[in-house]
Backbone as a chain_set.jsonl record, in Angstrom:
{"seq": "XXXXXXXXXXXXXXXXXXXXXXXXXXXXXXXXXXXXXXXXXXXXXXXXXXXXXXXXXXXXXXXXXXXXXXXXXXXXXXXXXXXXXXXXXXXXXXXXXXXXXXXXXXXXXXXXXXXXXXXXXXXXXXXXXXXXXXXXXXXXXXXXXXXXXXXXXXXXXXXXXXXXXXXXXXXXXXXXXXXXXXXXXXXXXXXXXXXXXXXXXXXXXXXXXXXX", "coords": {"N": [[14.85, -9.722, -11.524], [18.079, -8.697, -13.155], [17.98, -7.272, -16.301], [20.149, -8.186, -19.081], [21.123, -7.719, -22.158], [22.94, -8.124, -23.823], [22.969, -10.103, -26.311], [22.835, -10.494, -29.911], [22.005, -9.917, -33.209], [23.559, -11.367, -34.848], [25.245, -9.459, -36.264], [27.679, -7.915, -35.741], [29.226, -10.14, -35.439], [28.793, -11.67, -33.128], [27.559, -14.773, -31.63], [23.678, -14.993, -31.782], [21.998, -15.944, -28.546], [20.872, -19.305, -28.47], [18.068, -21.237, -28.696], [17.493, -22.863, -26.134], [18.914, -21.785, -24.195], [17.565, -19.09, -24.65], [14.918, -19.887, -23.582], [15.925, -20.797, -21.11], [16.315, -18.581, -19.393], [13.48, -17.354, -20.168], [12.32, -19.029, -17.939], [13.682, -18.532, -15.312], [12.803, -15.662, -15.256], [10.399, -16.294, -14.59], [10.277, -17.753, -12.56], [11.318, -15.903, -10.851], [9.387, -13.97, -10.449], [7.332, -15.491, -9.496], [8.36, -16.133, -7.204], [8.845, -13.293, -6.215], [5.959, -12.879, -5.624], [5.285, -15.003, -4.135], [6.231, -13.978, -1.611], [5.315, -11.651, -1.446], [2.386, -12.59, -0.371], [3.466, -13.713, 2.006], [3.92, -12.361, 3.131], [1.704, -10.586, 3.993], [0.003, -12.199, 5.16], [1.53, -12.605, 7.193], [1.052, -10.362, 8.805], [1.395, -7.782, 8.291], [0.235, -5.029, 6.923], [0.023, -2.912, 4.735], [2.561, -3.632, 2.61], [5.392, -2.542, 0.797], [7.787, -2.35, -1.873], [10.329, -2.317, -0.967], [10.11, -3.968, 0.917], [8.85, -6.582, -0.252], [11.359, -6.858, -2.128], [13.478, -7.612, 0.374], [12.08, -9.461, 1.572], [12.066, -11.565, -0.885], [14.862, -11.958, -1.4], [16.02, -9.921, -3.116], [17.076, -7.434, -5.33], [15.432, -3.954, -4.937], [14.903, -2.761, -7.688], [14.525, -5.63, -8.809], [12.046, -5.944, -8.846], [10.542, -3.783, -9.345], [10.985, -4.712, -12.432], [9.531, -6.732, -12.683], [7.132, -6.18, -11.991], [5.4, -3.234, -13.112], [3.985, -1.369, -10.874], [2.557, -1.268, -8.032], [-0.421, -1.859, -8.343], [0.237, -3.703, -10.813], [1.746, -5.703, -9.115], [-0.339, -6.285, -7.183], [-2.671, -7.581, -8.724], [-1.009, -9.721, -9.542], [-0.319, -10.876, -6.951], [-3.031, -11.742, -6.161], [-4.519, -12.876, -8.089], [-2.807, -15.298, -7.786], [-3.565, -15.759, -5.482], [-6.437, -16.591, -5.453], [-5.471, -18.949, -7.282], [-4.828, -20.704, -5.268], [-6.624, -20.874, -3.231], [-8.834, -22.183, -5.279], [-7.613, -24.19, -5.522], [-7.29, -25.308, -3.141], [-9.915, -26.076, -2.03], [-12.64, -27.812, -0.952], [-15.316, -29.057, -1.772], [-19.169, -29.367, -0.693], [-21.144, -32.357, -0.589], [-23.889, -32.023, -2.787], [-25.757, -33.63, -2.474], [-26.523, -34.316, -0.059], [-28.589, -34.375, 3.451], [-30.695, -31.64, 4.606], [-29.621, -30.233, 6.835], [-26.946, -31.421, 6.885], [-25.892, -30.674, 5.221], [-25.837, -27.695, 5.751], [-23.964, -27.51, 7.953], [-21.691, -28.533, 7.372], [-21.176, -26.584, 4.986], [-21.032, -24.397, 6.869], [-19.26, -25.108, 8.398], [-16.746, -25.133, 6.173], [-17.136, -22.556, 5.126], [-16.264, -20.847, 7.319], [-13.462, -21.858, 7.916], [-12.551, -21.088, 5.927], [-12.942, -18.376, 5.889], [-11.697, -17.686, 7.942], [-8.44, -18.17, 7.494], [-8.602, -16.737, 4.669], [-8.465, -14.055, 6.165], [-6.23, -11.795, 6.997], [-5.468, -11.509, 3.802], [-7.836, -9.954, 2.972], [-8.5, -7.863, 5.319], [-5.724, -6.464, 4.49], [-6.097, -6.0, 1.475], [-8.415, -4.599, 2.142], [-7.849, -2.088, 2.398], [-7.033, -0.684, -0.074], [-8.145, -1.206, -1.896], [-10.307, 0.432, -2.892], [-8.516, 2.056, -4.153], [-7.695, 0.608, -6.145], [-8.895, -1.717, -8.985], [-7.619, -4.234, -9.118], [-7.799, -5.944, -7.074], [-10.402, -5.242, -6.562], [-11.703, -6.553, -8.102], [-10.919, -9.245, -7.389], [-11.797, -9.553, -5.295], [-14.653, -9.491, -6.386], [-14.143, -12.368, -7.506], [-14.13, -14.081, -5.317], [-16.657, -13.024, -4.028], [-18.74, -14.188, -5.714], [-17.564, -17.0, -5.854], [-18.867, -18.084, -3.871], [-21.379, -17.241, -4.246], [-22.074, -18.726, -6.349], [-21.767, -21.402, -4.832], [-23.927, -21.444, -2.258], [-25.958, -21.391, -4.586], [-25.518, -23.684, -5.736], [-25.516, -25.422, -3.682], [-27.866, -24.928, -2.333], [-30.434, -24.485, -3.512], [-32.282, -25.361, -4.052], [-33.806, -25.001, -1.72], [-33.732, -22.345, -1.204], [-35.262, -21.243, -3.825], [-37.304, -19.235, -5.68], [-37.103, -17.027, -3.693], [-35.246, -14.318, -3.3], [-34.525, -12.526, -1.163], [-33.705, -14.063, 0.798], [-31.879, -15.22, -0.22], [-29.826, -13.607, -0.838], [-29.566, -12.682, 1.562], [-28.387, -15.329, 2.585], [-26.553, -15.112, 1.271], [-24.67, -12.919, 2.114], [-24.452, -13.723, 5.007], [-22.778, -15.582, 4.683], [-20.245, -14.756, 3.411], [-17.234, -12.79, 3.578], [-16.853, -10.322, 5.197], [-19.245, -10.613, 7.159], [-18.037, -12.598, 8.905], [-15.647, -11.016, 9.464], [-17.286, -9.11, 10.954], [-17.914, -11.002, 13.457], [-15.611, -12.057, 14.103], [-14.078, -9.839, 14.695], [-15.749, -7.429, 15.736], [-17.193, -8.537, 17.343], [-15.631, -9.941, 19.247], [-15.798, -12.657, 19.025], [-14.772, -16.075, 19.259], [-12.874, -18.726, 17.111], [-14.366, -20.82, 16.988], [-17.052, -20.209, 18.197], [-17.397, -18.174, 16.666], [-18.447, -19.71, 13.927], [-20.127, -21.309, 15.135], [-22.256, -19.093, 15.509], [-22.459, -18.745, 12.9], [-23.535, -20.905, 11.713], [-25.903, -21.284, 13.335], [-27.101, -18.84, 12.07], [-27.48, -19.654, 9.759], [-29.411, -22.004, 9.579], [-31.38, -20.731, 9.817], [-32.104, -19.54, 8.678], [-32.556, -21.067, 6.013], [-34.214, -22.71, 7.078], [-36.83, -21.745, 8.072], [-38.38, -23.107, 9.588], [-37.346, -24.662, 11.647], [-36.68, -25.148, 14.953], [-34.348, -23.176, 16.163], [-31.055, -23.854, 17.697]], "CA": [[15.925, -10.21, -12.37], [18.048, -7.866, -14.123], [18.171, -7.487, -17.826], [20.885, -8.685, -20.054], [20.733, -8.073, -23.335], [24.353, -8.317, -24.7], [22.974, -10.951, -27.465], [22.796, -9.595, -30.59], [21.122, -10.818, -34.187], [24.835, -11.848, -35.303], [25.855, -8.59, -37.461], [29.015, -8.122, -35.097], [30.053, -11.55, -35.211], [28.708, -12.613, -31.719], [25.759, -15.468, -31.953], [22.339, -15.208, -31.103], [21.347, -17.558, -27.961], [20.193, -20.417, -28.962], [16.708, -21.787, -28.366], [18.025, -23.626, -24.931], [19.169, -20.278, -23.239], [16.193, -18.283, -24.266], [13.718, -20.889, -22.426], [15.995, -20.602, -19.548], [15.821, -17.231, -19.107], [11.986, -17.025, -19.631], [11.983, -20.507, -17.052], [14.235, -18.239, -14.732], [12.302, -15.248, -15.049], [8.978, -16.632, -14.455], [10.722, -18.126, -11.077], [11.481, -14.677, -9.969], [8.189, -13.334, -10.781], [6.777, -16.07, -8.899], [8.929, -15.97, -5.496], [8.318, -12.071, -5.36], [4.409, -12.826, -5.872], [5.008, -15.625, -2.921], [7.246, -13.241, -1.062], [3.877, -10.646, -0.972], [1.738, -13.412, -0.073], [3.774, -14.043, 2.914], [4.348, -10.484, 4.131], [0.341, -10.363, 4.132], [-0.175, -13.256, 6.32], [2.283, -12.778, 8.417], [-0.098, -9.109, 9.29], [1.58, -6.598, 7.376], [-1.003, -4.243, 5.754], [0.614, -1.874, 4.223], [3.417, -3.931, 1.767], [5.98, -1.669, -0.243], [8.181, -2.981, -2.562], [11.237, -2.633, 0.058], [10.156, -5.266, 2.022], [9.05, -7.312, -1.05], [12.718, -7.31, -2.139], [14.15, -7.842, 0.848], [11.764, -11.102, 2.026], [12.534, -12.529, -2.053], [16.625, -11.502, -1.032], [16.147, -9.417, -4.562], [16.749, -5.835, -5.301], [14.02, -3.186, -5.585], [14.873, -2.955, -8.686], [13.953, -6.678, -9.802], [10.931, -6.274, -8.125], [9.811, -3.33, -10.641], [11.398, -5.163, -13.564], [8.882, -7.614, -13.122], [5.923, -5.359, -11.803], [4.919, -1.983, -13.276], [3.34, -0.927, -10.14], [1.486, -2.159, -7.209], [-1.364, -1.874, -8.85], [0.751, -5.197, -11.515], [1.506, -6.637, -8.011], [-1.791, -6.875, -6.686], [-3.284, -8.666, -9.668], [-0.57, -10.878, -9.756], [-0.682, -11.452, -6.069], [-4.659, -11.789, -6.278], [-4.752, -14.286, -9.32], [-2.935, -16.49, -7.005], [-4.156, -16.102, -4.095], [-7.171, -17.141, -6.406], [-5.428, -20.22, -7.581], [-4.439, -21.251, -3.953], [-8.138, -21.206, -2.821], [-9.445, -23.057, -6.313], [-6.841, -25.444, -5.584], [-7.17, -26.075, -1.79], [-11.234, -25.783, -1.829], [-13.55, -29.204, -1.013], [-16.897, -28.617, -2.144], [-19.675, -30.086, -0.036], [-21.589, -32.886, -1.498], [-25.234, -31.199, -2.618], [-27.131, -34.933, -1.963], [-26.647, -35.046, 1.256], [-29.719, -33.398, 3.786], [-30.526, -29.821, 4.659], [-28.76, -30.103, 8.028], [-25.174, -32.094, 7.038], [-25.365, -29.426, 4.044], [-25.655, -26.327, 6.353], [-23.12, -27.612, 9.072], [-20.492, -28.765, 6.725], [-20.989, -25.481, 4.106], [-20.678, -23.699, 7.757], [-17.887, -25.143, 8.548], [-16.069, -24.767, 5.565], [-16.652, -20.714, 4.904], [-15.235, -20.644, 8.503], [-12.112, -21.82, 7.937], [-12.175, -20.021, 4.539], [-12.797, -16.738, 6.117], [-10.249, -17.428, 8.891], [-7.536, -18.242, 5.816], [-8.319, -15.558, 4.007], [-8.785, -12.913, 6.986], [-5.317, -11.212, 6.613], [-5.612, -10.559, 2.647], [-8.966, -9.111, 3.134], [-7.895, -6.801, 5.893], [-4.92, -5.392, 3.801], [-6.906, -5.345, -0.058], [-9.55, -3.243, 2.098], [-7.152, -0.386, 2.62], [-6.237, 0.021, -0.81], [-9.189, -1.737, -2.834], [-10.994, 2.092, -3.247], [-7.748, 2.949, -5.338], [-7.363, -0.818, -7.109], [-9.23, -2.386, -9.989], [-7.397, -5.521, -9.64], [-8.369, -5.979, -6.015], [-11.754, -4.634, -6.413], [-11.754, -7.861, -9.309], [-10.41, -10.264, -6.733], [-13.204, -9.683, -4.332], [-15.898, -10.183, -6.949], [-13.972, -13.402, -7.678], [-14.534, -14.88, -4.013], [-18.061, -13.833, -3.742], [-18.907, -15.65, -7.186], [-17.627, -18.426, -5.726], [-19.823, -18.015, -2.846], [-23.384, -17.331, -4.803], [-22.017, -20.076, -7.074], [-21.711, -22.815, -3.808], [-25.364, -20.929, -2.423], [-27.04, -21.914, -5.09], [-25.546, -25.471, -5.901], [-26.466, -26.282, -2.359], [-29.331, -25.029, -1.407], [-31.058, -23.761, -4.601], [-33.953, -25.443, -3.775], [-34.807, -24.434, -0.474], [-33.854, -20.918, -1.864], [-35.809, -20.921, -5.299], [-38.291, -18.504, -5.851], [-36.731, -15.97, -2.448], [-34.039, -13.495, -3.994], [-34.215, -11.684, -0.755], [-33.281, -14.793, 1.455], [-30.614, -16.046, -1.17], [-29.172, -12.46, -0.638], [-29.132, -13.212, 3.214], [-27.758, -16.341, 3.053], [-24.806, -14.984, 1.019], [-24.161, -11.956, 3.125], [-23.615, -14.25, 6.01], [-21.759, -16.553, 4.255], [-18.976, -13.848, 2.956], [-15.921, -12.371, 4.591], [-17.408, -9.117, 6.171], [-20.04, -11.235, 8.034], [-17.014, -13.393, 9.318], [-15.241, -9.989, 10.423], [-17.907, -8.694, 12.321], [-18.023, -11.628, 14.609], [-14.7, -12.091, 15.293], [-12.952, -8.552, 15.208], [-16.111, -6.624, 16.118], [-18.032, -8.549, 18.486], [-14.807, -10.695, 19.38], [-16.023, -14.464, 18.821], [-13.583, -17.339, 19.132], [-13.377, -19.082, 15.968], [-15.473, -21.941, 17.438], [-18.48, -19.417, 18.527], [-18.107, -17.749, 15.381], [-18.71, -21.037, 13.571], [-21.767, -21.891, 15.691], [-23.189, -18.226, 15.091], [-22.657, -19.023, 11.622], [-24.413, -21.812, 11.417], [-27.254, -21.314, 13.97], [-27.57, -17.448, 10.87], [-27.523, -20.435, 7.715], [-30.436, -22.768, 9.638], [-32.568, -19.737, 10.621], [-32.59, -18.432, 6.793], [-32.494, -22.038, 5.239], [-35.091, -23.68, 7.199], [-37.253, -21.05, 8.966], [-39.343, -23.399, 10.549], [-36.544, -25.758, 12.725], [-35.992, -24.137, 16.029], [-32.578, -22.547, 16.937], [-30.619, -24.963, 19.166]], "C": [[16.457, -9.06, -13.194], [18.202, -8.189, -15.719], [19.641, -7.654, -18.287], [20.608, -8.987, -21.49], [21.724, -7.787, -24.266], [24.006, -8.988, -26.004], [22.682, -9.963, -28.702], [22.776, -10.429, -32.193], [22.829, -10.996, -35.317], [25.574, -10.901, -36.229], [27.19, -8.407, -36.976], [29.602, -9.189, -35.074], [30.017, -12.22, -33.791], [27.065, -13.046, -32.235], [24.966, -15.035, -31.203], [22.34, -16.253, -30.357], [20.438, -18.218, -28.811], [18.726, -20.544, -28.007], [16.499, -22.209, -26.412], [18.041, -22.407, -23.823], [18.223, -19.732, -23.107], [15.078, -18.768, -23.296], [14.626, -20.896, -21.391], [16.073, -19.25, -18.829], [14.344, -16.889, -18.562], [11.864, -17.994, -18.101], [12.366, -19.145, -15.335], [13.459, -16.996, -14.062], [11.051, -15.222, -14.633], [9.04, -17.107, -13.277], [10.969, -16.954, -10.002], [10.489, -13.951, -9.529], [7.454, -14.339, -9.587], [7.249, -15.927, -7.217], [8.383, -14.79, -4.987], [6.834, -12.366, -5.152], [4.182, -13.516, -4.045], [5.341, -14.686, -1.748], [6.048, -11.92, -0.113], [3.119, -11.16, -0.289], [1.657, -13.026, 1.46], [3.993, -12.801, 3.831], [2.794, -10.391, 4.872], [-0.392, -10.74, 4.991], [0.108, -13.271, 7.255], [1.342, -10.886, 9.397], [0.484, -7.741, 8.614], [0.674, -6.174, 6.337], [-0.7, -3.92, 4.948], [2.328, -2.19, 3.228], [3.898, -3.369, 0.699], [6.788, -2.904, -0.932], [9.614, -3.157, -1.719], [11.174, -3.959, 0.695], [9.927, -6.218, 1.09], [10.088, -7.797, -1.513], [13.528, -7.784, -0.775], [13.489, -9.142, 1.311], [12.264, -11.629, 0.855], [14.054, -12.329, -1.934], [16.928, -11.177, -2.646], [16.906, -7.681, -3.561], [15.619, -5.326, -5.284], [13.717, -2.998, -7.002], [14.098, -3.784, -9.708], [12.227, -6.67, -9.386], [9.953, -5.564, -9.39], [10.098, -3.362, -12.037], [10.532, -6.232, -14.076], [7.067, -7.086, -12.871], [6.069, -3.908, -12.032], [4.641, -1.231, -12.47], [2.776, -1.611, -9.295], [0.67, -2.353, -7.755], [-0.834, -3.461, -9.633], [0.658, -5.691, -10.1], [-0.002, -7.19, -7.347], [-2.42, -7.951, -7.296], [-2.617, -9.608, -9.592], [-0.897, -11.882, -8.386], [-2.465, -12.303, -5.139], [-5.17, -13.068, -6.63], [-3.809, -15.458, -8.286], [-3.039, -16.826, -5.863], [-5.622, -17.129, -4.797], [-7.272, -18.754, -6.614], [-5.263, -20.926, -6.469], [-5.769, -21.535, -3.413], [-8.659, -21.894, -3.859], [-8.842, -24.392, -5.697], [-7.206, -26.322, -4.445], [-8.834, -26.499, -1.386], [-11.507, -27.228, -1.842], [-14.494, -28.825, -1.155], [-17.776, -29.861, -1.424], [-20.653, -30.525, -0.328], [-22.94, -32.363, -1.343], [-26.325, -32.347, -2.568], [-27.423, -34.918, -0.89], [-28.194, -33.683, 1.964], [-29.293, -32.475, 4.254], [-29.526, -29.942, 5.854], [-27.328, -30.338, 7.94], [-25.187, -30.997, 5.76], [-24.542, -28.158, 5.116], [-24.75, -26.505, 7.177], [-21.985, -27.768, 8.054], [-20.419, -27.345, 5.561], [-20.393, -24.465, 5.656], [-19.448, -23.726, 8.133], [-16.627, -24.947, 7.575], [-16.053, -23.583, 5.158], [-15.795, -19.914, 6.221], [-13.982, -20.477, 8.211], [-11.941, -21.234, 6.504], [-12.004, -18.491, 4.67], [-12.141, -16.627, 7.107], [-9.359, -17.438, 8.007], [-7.909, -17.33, 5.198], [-8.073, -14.005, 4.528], [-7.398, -11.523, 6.772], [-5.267, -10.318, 5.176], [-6.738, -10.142, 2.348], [-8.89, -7.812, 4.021], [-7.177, -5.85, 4.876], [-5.576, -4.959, 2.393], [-7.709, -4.22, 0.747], [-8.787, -1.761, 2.317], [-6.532, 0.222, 1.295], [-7.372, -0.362, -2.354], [-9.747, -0.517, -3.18], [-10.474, 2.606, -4.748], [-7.15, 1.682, -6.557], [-8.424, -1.799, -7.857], [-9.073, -3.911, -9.878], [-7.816, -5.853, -8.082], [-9.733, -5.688, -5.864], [-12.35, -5.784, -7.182], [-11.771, -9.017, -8.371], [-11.456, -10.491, -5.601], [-14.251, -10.073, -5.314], [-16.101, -11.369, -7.147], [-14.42, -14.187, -6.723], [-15.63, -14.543, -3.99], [-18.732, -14.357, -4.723], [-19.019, -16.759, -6.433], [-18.52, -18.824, -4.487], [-20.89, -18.156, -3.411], [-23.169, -18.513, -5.601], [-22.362, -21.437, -6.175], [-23.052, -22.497, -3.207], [-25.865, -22.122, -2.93], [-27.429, -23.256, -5.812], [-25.831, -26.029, -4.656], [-27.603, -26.521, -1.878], [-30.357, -24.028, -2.55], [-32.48, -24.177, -4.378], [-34.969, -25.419, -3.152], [-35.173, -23.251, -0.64], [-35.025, -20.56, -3.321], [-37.104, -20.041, -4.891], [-38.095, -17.163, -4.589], [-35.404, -15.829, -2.709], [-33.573, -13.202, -2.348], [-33.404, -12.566, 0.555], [-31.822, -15.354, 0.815], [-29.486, -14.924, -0.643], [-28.416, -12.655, 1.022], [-28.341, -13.951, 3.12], [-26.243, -16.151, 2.631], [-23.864, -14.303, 1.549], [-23.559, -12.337, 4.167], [-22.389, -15.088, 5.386], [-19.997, -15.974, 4.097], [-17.878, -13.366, 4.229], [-16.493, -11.345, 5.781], [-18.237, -9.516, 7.503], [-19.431, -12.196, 8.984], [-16.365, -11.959, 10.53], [-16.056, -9.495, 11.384], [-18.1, -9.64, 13.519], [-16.47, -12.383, 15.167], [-14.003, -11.034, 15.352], [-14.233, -7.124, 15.949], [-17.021, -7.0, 17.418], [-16.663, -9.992, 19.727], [-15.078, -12.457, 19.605], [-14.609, -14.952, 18.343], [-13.786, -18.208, 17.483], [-14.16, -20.13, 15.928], [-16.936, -21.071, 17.553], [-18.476, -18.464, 17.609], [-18.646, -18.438, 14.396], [-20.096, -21.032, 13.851], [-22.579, -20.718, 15.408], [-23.552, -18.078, 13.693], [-23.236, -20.348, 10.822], [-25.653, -21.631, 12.032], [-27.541, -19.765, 12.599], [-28.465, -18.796, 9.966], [-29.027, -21.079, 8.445], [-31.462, -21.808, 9.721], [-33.315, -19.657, 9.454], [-33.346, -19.504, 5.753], [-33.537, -23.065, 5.458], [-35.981, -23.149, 8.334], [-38.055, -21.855, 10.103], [-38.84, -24.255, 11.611], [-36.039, -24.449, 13.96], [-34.701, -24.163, 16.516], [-32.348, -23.086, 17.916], [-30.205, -24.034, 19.945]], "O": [[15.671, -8.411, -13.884], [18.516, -9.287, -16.179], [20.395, -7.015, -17.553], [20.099, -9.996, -21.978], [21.486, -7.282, -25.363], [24.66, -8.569, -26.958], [22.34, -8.795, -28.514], [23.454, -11.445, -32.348], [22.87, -10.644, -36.496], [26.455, -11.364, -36.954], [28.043, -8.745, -37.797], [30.731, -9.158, -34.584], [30.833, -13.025, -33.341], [26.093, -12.483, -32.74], [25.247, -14.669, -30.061], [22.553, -17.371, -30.826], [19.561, -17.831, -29.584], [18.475, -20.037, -26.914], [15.569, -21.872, -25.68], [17.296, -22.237, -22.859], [17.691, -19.59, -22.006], [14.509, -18.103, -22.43], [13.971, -21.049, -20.361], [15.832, -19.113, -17.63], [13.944, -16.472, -17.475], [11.235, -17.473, -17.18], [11.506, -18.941, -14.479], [13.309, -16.934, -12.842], [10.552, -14.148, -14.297], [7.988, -17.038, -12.642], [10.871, -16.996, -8.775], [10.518, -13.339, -8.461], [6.973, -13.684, -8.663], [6.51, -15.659, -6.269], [7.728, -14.713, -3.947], [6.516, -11.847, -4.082], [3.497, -13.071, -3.123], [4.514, -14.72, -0.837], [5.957, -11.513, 1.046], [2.824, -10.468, 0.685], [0.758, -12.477, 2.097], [4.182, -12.594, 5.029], [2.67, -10.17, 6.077], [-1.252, -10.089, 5.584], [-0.512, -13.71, 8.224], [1.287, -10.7, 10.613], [-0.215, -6.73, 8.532], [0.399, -6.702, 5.26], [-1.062, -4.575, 3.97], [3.152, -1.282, 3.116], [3.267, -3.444, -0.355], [6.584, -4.094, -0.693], [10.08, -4.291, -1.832], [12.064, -4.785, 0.901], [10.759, -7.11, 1.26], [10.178, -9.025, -1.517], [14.446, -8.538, -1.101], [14.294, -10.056, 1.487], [13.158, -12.414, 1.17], [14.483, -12.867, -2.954], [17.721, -11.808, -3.345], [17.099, -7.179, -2.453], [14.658, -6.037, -5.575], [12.586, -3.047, -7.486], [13.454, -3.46, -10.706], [11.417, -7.513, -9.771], [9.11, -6.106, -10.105], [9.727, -2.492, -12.826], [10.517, -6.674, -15.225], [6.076, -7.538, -13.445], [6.793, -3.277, -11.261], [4.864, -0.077, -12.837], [2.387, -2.715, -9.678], [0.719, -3.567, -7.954], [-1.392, -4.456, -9.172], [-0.444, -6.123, -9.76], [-0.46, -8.317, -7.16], [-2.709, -9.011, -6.741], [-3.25, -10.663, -9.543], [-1.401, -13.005, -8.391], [-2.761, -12.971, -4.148], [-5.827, -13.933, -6.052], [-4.353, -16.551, -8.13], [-2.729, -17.867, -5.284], [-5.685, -18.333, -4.548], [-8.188, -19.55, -6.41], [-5.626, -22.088, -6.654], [-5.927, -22.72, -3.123], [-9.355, -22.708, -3.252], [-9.476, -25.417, -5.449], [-7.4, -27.537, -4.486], [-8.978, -27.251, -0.422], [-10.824, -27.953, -2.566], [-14.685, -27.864, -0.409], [-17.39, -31.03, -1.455], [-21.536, -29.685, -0.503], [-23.386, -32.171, -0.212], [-27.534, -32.115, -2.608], [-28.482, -35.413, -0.506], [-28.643, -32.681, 1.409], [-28.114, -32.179, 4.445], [-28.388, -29.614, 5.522], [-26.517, -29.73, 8.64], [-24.068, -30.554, 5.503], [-23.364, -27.827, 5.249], [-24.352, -25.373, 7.452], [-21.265, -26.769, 8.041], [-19.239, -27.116, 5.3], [-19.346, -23.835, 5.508], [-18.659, -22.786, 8.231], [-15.549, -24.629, 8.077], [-14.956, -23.236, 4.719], [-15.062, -18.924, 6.224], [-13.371, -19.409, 8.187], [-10.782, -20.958, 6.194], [-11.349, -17.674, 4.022], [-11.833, -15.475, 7.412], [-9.409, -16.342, 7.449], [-6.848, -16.708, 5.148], [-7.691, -13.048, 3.854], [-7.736, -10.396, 6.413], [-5.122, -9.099, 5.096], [-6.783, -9.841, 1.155], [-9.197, -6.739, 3.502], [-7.661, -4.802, 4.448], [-5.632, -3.763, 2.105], [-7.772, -3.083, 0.282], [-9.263, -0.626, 2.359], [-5.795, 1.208, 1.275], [-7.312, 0.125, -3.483], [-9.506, -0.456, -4.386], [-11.009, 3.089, -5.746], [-6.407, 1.861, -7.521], [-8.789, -2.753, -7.17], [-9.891, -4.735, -10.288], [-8.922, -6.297, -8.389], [-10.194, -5.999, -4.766], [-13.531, -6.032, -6.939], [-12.68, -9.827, -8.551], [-11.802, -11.588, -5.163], [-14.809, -11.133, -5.029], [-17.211, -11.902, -7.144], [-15.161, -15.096, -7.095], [-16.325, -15.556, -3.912], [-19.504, -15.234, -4.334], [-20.039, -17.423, -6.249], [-18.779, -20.011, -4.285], [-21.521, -19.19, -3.187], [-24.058, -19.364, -5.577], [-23.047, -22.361, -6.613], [-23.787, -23.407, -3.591], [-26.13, -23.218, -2.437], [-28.463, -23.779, -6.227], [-26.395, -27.122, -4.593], [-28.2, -27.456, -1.346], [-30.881, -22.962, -2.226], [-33.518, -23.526, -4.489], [-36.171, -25.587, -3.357], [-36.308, -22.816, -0.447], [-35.419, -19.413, -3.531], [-37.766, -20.231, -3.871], [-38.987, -16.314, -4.592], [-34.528, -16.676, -2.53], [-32.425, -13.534, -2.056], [-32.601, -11.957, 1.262], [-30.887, -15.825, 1.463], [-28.43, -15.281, -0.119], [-27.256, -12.727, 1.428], [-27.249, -13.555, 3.528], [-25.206, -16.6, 3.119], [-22.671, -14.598, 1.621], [-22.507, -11.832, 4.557], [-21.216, -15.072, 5.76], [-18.952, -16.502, 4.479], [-17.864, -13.607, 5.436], [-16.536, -11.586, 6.988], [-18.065, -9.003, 8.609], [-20.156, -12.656, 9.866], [-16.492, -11.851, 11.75], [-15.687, -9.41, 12.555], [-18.441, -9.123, 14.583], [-16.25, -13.008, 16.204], [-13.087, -11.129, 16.168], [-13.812, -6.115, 16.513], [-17.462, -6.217, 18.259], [-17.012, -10.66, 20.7], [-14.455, -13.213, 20.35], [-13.758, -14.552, 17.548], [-14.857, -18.193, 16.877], [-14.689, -20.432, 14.858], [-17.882, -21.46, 16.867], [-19.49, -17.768, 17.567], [-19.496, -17.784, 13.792], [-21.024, -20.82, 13.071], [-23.711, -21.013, 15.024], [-24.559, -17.514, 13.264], [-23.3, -20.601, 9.619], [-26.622, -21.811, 11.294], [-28.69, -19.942, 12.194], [-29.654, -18.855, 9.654], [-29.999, -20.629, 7.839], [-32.597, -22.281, 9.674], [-34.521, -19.679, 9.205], [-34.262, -19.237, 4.976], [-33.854, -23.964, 4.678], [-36.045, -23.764, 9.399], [-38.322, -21.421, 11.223], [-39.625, -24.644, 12.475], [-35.397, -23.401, 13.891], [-34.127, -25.043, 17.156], [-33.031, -23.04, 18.939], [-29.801, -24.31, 21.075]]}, "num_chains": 1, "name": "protein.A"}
């Protein structure tokens, strides 16, 4: 958005906006801020690694300009684009009920870091090429595996209790990286990465049931 700041505290004889204007401005600006944020999102997804601010303006049909009128730097973009990638996963997340038994735990937690680490696979790819030189990306990863040792240890805290070094396991698989290696390094379908990710969780979670 560009700036406009003709108004002026009435010594010339032109009014100050009123109350009405100013809130549509901020309303307006906070809409712009938001599209470019979506605008990154969507560049990310779609497999673009490597997102300048060119292409940011031109998917939001801005200038480059508004782009760094509302971000300081990639480095502002990231965080912003981070924090809601953030809220988009808080928002869309089902948590899987911790009554139920060890088995409908581990299949349904399995199945849901699946499709969490397929959905997120794209902005994990591109943060890792630039996370080294970013703070707010380097933040945004700690955030997702939180929420990982957090779901852990409301599930299965009590098969885990008293074994750090198994809890550790179980989160390692659980996370993104452990996702990438079975489908970009050993090329698993997202069905037979699934099942290798569940036959990992029963091995760790219930050493003594034999591997189907």
């Amino acid at each position: 958005m560009e700036h406009d700041d003709r108004s002026t505290n009435g010594t010339n004889g032109t009014a100050a906006p009123d109350g009405h204007a100013a809130d549509g401005r901020v309303a307006r600006g906070q809409r712009n801020r938001a599209a470019l944020v979506a605008a990154f999102l969507d560049l990310v997804a779609a497999g673009h690694q490597r997102v300048t601010g060119q292409q940011v303006a031109e998917s939001a049909g801005v200038s480059v300009r508004t782009v760094w009128t509302h971000f300081a730097d990639l480095e502002a973009l990231y965080d912003a684009a981070s924090r809601e990638l953030w809220r988009r996963y808080q928002e869309g997340r089902t948590l899987v009920a911790a009554d139920l038994d060890l088995p409908t735990r581990v299949d349904r937690f399995a199945a849901r870091r699946a499709a969490e680490n397929e959905e997120i696979a794209p902005f994990a790819r591109t943060a890792a090429l630039a996370e080294p030189f970013s703070p707010a990306l380097r933040a945004s990863r700690a955030r997702f595996v939180g929420a990982v040792r957090d779901d852990v240890l409301r599930l299965f805290g009590a098969e885990l209790a008293g074994a750090p070094d198994r809890t550790s396991a179980v989160l390692a698989a659980a996370t993104y990286p452990a996702w990438s290696t079975l489908r970009d390094d050993l090329g698993l379908d997202t069905d037979d990465a699934r099942a290798a990710l569940t036959a990992t969780l029963r091995a760790l979670l219930d050493p003594g049931t034999p591997a189907s």
